[in-house]
MARDRENFI-415055 format. One record per residue: z, y negated, x of N, C-alpha, C in turn. Coordinates in nm, 2 decimals, decimal comma, m for minus. Each point is the difference from the previous one (the first is absolute). Last residue first. Layout:
n.Z;n.Y;n.X;ca.Z;ca.Y;ca.X;c.Z;c.Y;c.X
Z;Y;X;Z;Y;X;Z;Y;X
...
This chain:
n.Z;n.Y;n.X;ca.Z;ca.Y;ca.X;c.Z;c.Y;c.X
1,05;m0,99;1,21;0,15;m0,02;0,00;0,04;0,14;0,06
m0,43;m0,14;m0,16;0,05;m0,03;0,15;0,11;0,02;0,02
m0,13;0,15;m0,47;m0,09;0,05;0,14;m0,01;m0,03;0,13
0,22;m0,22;m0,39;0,06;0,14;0,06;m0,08;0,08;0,08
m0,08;m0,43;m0,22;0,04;0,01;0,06;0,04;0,11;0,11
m0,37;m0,16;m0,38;0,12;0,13;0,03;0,03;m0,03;0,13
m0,20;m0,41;m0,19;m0,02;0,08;0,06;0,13;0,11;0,02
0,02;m0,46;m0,20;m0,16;0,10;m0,10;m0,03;0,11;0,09
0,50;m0,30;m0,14;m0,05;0,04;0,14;m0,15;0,08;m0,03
0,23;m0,17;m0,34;0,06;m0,08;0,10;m0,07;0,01;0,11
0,09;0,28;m0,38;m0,14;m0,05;0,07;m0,02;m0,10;0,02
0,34;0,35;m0,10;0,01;m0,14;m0,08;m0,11;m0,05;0,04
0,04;0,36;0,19;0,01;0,03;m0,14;m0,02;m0,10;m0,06
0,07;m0,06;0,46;m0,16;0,00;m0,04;0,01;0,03;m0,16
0,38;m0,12;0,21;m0,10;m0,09;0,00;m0,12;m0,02;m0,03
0,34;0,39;0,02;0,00;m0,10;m0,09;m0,10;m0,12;m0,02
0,01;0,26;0,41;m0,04;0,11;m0,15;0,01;m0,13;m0,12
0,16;m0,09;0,37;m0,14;m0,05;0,00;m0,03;0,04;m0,12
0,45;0,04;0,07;m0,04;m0,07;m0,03;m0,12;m0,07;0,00
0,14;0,39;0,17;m0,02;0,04;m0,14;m0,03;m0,16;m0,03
0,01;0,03;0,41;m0,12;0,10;m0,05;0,00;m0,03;m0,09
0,35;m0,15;0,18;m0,10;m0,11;0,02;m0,12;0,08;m0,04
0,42;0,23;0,05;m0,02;m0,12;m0,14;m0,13;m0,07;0,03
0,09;0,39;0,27;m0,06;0,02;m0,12;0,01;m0,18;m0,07
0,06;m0,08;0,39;m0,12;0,08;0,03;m0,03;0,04;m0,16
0,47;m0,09;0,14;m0,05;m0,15;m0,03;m0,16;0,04;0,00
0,21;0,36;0,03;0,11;m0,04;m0,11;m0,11;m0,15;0,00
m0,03;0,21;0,43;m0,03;0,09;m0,11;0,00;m0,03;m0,14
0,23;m0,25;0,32;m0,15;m0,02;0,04;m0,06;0,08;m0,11
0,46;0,04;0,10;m0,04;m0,08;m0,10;m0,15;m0,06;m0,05
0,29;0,22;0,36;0,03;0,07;m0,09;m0,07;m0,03;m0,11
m0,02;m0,23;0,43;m0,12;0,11;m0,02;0,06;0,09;m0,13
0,25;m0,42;0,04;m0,15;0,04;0,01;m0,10;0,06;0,01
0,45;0,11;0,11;0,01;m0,06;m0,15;m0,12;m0,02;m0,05
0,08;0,04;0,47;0,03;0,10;m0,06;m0,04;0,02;m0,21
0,00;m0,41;0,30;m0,10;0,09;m0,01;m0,01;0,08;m0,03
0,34;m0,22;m0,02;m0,05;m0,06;m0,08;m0,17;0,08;0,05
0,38;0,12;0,22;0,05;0,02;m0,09;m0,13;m0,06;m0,14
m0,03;m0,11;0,48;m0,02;0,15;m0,03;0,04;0,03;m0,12
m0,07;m0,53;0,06;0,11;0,13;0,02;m0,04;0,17;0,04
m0,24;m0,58;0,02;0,01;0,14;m0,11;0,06;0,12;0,09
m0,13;m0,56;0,04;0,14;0,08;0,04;m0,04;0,13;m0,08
m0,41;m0,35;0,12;0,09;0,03;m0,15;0,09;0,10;0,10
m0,34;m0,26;0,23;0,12;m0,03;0,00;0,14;0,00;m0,14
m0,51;0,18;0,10;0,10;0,00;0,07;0,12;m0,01;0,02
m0,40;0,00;m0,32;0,08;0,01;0,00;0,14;0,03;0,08
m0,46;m0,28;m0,15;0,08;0,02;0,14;0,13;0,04;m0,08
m0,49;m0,04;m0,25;0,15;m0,03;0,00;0,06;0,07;0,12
């Protein structure tokens, strides 16, 4: 995906590096989930 011709602010990157951290745990815990539920057959948590 060509993201070049997206307009993004200083203000909106700012924002985004605030938020990277925050969007990293949910996507962990929601592996977590995936695997509890066994959804997912490999502990994830060792690549992550």
């Amino acid at each position: 995906m060509n993201t070049d011709h997206f307009i993004i602010s200083e203000k909106q990157k700012e924002l985004d590096q605030k938020l990277v951290l925050y969007d990293l745990w949910v996507t962990k815990v929601h592996i977590l989930m995936l695997f509890k539920q066994e959804i997912v057959q490999k502990n994830p948590r060792k690549k992550i």
